[in-house]
C-alpha positions as CSV (number, residue, x, y, z in Angstrom):
1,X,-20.5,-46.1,25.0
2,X,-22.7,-43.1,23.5
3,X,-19.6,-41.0,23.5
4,X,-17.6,-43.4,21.5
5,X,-20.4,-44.0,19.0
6,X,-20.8,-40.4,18.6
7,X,-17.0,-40.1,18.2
8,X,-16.7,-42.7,15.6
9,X,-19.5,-41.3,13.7
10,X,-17.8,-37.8,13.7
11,X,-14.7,-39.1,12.6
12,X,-16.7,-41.1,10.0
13,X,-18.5,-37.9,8.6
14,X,-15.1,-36.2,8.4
15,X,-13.3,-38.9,6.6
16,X,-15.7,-39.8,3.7
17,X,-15.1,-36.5,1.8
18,X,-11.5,-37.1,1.8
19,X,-11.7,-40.6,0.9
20,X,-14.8,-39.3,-1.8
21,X,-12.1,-36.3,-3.0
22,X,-9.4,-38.9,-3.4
23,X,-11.1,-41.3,-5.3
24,X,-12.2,-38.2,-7.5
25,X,-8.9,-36.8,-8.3
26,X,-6.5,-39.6,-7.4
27,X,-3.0,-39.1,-6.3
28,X,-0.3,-41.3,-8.7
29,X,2.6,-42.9,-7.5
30,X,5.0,-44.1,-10.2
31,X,8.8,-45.0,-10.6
32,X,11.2,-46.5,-12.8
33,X,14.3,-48.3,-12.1
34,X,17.1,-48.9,-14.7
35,X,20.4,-49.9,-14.1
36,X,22.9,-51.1,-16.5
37,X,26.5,-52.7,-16.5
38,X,29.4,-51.9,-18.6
39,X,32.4,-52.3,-20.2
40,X,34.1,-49.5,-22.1
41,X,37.3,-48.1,-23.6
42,X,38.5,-45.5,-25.6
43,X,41.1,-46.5,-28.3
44,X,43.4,-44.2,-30.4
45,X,43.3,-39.9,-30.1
46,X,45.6,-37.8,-28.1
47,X,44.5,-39.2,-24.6
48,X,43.3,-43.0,-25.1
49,X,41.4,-44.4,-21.8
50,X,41.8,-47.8,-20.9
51,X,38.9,-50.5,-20.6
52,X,36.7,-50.7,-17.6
53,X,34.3,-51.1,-16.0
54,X,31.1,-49.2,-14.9
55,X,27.8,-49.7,-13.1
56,X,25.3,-47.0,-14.4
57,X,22.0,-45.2,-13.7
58,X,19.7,-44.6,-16.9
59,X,17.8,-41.9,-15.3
60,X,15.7,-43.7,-13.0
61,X,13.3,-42.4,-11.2
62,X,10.5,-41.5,-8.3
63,X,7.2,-39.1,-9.2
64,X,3.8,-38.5,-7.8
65,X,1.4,-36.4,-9.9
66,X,-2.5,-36.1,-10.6
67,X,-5.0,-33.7,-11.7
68,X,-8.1,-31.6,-9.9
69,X,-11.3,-31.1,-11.1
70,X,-12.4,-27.3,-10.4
71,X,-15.8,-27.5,-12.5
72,X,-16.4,-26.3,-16.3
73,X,-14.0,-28.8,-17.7
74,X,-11.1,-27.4,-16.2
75,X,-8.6,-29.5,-14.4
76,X,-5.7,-28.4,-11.7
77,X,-2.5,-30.3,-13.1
78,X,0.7,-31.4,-11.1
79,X,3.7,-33.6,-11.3
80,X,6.7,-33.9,-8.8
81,X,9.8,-36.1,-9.7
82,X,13.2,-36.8,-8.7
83,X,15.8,-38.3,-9.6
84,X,17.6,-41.2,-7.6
85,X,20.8,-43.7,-8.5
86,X,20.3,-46.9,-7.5
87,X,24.0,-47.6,-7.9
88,X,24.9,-44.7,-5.4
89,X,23.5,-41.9,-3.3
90,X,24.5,-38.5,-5.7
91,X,21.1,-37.7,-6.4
92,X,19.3,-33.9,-6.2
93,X,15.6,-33.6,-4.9
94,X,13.4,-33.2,-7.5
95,X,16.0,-32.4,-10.5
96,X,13.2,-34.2,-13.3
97,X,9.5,-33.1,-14.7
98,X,8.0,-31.2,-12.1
99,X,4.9,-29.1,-12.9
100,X,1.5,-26.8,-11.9
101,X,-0.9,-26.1,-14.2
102,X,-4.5,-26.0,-15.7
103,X,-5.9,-28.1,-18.5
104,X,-9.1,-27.9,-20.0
105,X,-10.4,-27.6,-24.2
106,X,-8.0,-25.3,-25.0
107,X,-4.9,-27.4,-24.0
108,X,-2.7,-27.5,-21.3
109,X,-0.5,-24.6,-19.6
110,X,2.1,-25.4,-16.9
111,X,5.0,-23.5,-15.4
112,X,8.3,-25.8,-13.8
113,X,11.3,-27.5,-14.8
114,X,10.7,-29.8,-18.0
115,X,11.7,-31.4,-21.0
116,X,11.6,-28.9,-23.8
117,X,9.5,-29.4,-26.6
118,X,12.5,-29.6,-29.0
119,X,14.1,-32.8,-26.6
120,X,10.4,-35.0,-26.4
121,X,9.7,-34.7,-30.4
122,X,13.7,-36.3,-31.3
123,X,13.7,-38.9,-28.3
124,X,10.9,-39.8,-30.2
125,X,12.5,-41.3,-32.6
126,X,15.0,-42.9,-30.3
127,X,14.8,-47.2,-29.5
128,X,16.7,-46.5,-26.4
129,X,15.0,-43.5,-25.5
130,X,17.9,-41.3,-25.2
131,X,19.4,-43.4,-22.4
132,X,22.4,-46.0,-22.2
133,X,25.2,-46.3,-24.3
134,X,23.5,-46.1,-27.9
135,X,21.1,-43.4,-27.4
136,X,20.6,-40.2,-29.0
137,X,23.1,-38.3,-27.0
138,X,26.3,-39.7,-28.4
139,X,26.0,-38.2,-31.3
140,X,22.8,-36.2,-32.2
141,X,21.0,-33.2,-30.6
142,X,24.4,-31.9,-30.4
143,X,25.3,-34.8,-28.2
144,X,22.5,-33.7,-25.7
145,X,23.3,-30.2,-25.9
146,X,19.7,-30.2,-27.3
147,X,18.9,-33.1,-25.0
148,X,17.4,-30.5,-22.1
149,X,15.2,-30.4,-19.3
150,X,14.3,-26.3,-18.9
151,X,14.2,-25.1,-15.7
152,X,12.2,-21.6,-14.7
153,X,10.2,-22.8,-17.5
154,X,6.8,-22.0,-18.5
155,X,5.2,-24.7,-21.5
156,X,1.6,-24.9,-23.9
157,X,0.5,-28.0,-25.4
158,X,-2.3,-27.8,-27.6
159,X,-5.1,-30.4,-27.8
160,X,-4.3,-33.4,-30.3
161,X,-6.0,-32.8,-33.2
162,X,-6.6,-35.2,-36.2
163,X,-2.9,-36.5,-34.5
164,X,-1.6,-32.8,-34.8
165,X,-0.2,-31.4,-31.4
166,X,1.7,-27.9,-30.9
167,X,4.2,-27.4,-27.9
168,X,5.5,-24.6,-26.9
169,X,8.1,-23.5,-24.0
170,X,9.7,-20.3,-22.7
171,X,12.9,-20.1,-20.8
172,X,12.4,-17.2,-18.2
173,X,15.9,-15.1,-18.4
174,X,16.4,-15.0,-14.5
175,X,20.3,-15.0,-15.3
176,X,19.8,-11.4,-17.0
177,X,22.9,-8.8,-15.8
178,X,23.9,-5.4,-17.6
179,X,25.7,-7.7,-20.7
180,X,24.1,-11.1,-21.0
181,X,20.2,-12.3,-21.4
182,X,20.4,-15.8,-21.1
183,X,16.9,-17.6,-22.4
184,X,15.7,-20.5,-24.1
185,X,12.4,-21.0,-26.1
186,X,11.3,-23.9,-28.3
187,X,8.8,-25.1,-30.3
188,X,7.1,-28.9,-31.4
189,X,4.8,-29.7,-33.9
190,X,4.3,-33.3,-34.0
191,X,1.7,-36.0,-36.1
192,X,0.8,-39.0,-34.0
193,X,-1.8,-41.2,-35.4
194,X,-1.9,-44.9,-36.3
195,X,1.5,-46.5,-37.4
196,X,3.3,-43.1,-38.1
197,X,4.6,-40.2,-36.1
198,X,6.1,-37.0,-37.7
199,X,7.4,-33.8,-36.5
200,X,9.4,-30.9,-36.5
201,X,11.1,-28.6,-33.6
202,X,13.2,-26.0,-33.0
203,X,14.6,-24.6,-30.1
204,X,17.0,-20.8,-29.3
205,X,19.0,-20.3,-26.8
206,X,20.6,-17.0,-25.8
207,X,24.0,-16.5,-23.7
208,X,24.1,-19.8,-22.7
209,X,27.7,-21.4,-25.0
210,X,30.6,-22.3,-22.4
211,X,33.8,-20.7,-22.6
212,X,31.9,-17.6,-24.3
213,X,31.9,-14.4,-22.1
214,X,30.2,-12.4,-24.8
215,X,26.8,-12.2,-26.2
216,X,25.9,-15.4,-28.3
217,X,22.9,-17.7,-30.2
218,X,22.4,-21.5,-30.7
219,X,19.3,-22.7,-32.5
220,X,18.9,-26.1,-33.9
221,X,15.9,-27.6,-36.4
222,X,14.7,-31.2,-36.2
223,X,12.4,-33.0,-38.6
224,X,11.9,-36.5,-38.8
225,X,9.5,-39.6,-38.7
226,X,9.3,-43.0,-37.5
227,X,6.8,-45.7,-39.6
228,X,5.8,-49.4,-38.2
229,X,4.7,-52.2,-40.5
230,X,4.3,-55.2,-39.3
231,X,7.0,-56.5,-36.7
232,X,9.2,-53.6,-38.1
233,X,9.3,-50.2,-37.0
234,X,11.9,-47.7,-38.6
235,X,12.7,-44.1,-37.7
236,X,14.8,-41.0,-39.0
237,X,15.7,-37.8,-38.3
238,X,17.9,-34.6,-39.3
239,X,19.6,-31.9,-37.5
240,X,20.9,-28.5,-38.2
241,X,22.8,-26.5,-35.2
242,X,24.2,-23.0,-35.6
243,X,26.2,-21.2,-33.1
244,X,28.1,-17.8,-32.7
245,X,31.2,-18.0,-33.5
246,X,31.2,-22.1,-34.9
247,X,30.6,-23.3,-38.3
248,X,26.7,-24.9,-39.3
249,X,26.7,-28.6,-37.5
250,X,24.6,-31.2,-39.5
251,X,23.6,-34.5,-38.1
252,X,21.0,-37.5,-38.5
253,X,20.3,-40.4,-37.0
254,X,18.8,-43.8,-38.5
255,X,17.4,-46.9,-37.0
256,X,14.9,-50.1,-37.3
257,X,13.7,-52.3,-34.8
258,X,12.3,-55.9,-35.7
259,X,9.6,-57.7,-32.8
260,X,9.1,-60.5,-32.6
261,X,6.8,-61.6,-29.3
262,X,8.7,-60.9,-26.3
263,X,12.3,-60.5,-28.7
264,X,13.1,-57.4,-30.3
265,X,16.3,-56.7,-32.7
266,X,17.9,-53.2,-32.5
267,X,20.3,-51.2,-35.0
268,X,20.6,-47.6,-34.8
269,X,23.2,-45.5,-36.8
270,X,24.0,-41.8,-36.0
271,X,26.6,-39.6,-37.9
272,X,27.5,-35.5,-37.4
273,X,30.3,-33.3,-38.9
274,X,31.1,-29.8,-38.8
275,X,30.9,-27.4,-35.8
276,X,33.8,-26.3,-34.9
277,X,35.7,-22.9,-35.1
278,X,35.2,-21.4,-38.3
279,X,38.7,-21.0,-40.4
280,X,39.7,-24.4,-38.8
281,X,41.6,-26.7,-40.5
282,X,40.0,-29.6,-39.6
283,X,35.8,-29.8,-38.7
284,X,34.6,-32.4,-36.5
285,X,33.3,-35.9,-38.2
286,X,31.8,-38.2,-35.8
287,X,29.2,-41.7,-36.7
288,X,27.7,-44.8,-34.1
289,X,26.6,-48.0,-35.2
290,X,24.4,-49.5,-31.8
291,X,23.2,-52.7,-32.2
292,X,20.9,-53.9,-28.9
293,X,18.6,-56.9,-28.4
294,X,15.9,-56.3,-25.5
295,X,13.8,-59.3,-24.3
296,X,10.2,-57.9,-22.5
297,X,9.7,-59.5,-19.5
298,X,6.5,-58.1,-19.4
299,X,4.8,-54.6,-20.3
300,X,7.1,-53.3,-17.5
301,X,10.1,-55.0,-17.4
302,X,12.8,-55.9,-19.9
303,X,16.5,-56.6,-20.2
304,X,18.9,-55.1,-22.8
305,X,22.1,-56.5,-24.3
306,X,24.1,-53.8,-26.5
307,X,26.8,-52.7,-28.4
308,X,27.9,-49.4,-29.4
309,X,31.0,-48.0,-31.1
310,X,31.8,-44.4,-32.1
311,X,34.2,-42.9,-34.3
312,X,35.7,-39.7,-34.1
313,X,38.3,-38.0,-36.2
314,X,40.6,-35.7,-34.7
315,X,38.6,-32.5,-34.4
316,X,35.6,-34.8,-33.1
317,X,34.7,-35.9,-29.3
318,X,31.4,-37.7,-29.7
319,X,30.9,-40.2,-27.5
320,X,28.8,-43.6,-26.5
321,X,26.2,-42.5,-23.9
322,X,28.0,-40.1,-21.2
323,X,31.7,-41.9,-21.6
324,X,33.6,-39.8,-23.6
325,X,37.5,-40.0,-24.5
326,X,39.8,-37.0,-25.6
327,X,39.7,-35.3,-29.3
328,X,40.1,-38.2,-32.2
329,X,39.6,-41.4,-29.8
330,X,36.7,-43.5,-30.4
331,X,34.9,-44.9,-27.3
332,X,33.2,-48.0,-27.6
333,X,31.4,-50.5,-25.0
334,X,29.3,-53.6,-24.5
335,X,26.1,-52.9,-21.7
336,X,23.8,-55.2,-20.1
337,X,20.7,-54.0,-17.8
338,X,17.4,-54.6,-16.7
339,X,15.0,-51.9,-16.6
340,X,11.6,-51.9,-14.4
341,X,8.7,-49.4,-14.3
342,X,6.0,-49.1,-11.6
């Protein structure tokens, strides 16, 4: 009986500073599911597709993260996520945010794969967050060209200041040989404070244009702003892209979204033109209208209904979400899908 006691109370005395550490620096488990299903078609252009229908991931996802306290203010950071489809078994181990880093007064630095600074300041702006069939990609930020998740990439995010925050990233060029020096760098400054949010970014990258075998340069400035009054909140935001060899793209997106307890009404609009092979005869024109309504379960669950068409011309290939038709046809689709966070 003495041997057991003295056994339990061993095992007691080694436990309690893990379960003391733990409740210190606590270990997060989080997630978010989000399927949606659709049907689509792209009408007109030199290769039309015919309606059907899809069942589709929005990025959902599995992550456990936390910080450590090391004494002096400063804090050990980490995140791990991966990606997984609910709606079939494709996915790669942790292809999402993942992170080490410290944090203290002077802001944050963390080395990884992330979301460049350039990609979190315009999703911003987005209703549907850059996912489903009306989001961002379809026809802004270069239709997700812009839209990136760095990897082999090191970040610094300042401390919010009066609502001012800097971000910046770095790209290391691990892809360097005796002709290319592939890279990637942007920047944020963003204004978050009471019912607005403002910001600019820009973002470079170096060797990194398909098709080109040469040395090359894209950089793209963003600016916009989003304002809530009332049940209304509206949002904007303009684009500029230049690339080597490729005339100056512009493009903008618009949108408003009315609450109304557990109802909110969606419209977004998003329109780009130019871009294409300088001396062409014909540059790329592109819009989307999106119109969505989303019912709130609660805080972490909700249900969206939407509708997005895009037009193209025949130089243009913008698309609704990631379906895409050939040169000059304009994809178009109706969505439904309920989305759940833990």
């Amino acid at each position: 009986m003495n041997k057991k006691l003295i056994a339990l109370a061993v095992a007691g005395a080694t436990c309690a500073p893990l379960a003391m550490a733990q409740t210190a620096d606590p270990v997060t488990l989080y997630g978010r599911i989000y399927v949606t299903v659709e049907s689509v078609k792209a009408s007109g252009g030199a290769a039309p597709l015919p309606q059907r229908n899809r069942v589709e991931d929005q990025s959902s996802f599995l992550g456990v993260r936390g910080e450590e306290s090391l004494g002096g203010g400063l804090k050990a950071t980490y995140q791990l996520e991966t990606s997984f489809r609910p709606d079939q078994n494709t996915s790669t181990f942790a292809n999402r945010n993942s992170k080490v880093g410290l944090k203290g007064g002077f802001g944050e630095i963390f080395a990884g794969r992330w979301d460049t600074p350039f990609k979190s300041a315009n999703i911003a702006i987005d209703p549907f967050g850059d996912l489903t069939i009306g989001g961002i990609t379809s026809v802004a930020s270069d239709k997700g060209n812009f839209d990136r998740r760095a990897i082999n990439n090191i970040q610094y995010w300042s401390p919010s200041m009066a609502g001012f925050q800097l971000r910046l990233s770095y790209g290391a060029n691990e892809g360097k040989t005796a002709t290319l020096n592939p890279a990637e760098q942007a920047l944020s400054i963003t204004y978050n404070q009471g019912p607005l949010y403002a910001f600019f970014a820009y973002e470079e990258l170096k060797d990194q244009l398909a098709g080109v075998a040469t040395s090359n340069k894209q950089e793209a400035n963003s600016a916009g702003g989003a304002y809530t009054f009332g049940p209304i909140k509206v949002g904007a935001l303009v684009q500029e892209f230049k690339k080597t060899g490729l005339t100056k793209q512009k493009a903008m997106m618009a949108n408003a979204v009315y609450t109304t307890g557990k109802h909110q009404f969606i419209y977004q609009y998003q329109q780009a033109k130019d871009g294409g092979a300088i001396g062409a005869a014909t540059q790329p024109d592109c819009d989307n209208n999106s119109l969505g309504y989303q019912y709130n379960f609660t805080r972490r669950t909700f249900t969206l209904i939407q509708y997005s068409k895009t037009k193209n011309n025949d130089a243009a290939t913008c698309r609704i979400g990631s379906f895409v038709g050939g040169a000059g046809s304009d994809p178009e689709g109706f969505s439904v899908g309920l989305r759940h966070v833990f």
